[in-house]
N, C-alpha and C positions, 0 to 999 in steps of 0.2 A: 560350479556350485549353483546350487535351486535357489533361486530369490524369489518370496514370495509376497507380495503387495500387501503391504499395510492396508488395511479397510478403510483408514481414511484418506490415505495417500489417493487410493482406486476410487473415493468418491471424489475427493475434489480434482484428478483429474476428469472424469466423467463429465464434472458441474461446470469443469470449462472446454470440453469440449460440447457441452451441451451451448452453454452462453456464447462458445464463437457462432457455433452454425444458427444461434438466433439473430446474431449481428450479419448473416451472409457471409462469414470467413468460414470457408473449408480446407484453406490448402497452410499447412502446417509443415517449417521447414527447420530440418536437423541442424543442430550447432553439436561440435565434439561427438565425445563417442558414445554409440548406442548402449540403451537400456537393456540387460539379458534380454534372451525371447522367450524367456517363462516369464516374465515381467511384462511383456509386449503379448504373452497371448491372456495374462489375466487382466490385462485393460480392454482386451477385445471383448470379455467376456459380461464388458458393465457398457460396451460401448452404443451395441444393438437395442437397446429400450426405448433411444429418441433419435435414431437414424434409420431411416426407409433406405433397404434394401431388397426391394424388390426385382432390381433386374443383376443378373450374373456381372455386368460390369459395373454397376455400383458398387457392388458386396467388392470387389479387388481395387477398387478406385479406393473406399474407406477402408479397409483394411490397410492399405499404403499409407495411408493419413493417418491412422491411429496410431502405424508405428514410427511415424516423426514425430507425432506429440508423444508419444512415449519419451521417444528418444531425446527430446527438448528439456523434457521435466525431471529427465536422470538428474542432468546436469547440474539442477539449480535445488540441491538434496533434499534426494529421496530418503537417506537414511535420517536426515533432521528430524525426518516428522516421526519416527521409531526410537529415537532417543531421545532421553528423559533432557532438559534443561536442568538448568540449577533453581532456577525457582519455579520449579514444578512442584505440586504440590503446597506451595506459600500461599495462602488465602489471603493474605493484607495484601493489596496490589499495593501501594504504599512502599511495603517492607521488599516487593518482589523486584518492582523496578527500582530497586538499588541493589538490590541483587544483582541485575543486568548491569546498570552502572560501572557495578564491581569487574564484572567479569568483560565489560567492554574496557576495563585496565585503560592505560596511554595508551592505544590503538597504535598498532605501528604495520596493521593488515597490510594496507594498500598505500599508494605513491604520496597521496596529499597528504602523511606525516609530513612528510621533509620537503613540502613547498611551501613550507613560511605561516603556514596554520600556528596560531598561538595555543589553544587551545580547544580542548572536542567539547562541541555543543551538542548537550542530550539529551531534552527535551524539559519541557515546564508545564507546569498546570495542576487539577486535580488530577489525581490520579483514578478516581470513580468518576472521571467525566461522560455524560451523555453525547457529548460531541466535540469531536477531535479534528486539527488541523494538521496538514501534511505539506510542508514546503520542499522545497529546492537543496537547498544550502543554505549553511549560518556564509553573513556577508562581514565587511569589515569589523561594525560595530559589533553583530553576536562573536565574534571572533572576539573582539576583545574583551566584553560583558561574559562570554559563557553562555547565553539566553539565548534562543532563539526568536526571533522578530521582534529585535529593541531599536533599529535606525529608521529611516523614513517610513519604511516598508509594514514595518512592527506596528510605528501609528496608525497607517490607516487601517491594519487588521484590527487593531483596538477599535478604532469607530466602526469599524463592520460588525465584530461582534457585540458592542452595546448597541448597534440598530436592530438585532436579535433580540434584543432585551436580558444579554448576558453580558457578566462579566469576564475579563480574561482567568480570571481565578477558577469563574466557573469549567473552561474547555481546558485541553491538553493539548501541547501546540510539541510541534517536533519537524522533522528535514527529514528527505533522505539519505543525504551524506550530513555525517554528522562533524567535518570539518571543513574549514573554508577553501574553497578551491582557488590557486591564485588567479588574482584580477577577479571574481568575481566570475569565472566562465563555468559553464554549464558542466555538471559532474561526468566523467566519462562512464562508457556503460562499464565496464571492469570496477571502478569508484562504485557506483550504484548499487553490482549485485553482491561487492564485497560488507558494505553496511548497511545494506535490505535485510539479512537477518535482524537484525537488533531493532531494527524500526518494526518489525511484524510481532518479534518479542513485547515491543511494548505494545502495541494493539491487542496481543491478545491477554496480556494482564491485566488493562483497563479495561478493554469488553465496551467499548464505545457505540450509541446505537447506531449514530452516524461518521464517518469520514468523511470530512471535507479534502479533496486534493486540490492546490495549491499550484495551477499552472500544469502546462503539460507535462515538465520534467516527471512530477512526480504521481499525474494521472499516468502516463505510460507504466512507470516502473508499477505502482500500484494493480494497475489493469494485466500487465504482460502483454498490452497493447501498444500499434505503432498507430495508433489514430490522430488524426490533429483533431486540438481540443476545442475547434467547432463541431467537430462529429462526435466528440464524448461530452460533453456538455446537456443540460437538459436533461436530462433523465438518472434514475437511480442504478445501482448497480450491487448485484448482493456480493460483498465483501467476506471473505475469511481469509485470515493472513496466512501465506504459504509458508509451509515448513516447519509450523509451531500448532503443538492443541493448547487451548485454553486449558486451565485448572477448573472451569467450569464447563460439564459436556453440555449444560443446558443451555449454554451461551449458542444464539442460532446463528453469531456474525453479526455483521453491521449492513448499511446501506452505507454504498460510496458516492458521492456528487461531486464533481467536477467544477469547478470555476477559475477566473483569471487569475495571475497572481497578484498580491496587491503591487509590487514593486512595477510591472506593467501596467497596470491601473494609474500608476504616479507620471509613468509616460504617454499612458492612452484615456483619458478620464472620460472619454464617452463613453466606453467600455463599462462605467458605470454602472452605467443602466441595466445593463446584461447582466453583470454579479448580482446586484439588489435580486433580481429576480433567480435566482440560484440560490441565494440564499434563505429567499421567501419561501420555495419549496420544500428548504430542509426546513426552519420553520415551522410549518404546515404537519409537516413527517413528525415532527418532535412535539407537537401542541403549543410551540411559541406564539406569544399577539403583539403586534409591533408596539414597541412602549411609545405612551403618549409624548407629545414636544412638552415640553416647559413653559409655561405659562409666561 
């Protein structure tokens, strides 16, 4: 059978193979089974605009590389982004992400149903928010509340975001797994790309201009990056959620930033000083002016 590339499939992979080779990643490696190679030569076909090939063993060196990243992105569905969602179409983001809600039902995808999860946490906030935050995991307390960052952790995101000069009302806060992993460990990557749909779903119903990611768990998943989150930190990153269009074409993405997570910040408080200034740049991105102290 002919499969032939979605046009937005074929640009956003283009746009990340264009954004590895600006970070210095070229070498791109297969997990599972290969994408058709009519699928693998209509990537090649968008791949040549921002790769120099000029000498005969570069041209077969990237050719080899385009077809792991092909072969990477089958995986993590290519047909999602060709078929319609359920709230496709919904203009109330409001009305859409419970739509998603709905259709994310009691979850019983992947293994942390039935490791002692009480309940699936699924995000809070406006749903027209200008800036959205992207955590880990719901920990004991969201486990038990339903909310995402309601126990220690939750607080100091609250004082982070009125040092913006927002309220938590104002952002959209959400996890990558949206159920507690037991003890509180880190999501596995199976856990991750099984509830990465639904977290992309919401980003791209709310159309947020920035992404804050929340530690590295969820800069990696975010990014499709293995970087430590000394080396993703600092700098923006132009964000469109994989595997979902917006109901708005005009929506151009967001910008992604990186910072510590606060629950690290509770154990590292120098680290402090780092976020403030991560934050000061979204900020900056967004027209924020740091509200005054209280008299």
């Amino acid at each position: 059978m002919t499969l032939t590339l979605d046009p937005e499939l074929r640009r956003a992979l283009a746009e990340r193979v264009r954004y590895c080779h600006e970070l210095g990643i070229y070498d791109f490696y297969q997990r599972g089974a290969r994408l058709p190679q009519s699928a693998v030569a209509a990537l090649s076909e968008t791949v040549p605009a921002f790769v120099s090939t000029s000498q005969p063993e570069q041209r077969e060196e990237m050719a080899a590389r385009r077809s792991a990243v092909a072969a990477t992105v089958a995986e993590g569905n290519i047909f999602d982004v060709v078929s319609p969602k359920p709230e496709s179409g919904v203009t109330d983001p409001a009305a859409a992400l419970k739509i998603i809600r709905e259709d994310l039902g009691d979850c019983t995808r992947c293994k942390l149903h039935k490791q002692g999860r009480k309940q699936i946490v699924f995000g809070v906030g406006n749903p027209r928010a200008e800036l959205m935050f992207v955590g880990e995991g719901p920990g004991a307390d969201e486990d038990a509340q339903g909310e995402p960052f309601v126990g220690r952790a939750g607080q100091l995101l609250n004082n982070m975001i009125k040092a913006m000069g927002l309220r938590r009302e104002d952002v959209y806060i959400a996890n990558v797994v949206k159920c507690r992993p037991p003890g509180n460990r880190t999501p596995e990557p199976d856990e991750c790309d099984t509830c990465s749909p639904f977290l992309m779903r919401q980003i791209a119903t709310i159309q947020p201009k920035v992404v804050v990611a929340l530690g590295a768990t969820a800069a990696k998943n975010l990014l499709a990056m293995n970087s430590s989150l000394g080396e993703l930190r600092g700098r923006f990153y132009d964000f469109k959620p994989a595997g979902v269009c917006s109901n708005d074409p005009a929506w151009p993405g967001a910008r992604l930033a990186v910072t510590y997570h606060p629950a690290y910040l509770l154990r590292d408080p120098r680290q402090k000083g780092e976020a403030w200034k991560d934050l000061q740049m979204v900020m900056k991105y967004l027209g924020l002016k740091t509200p005054k102290a209280d008299a």
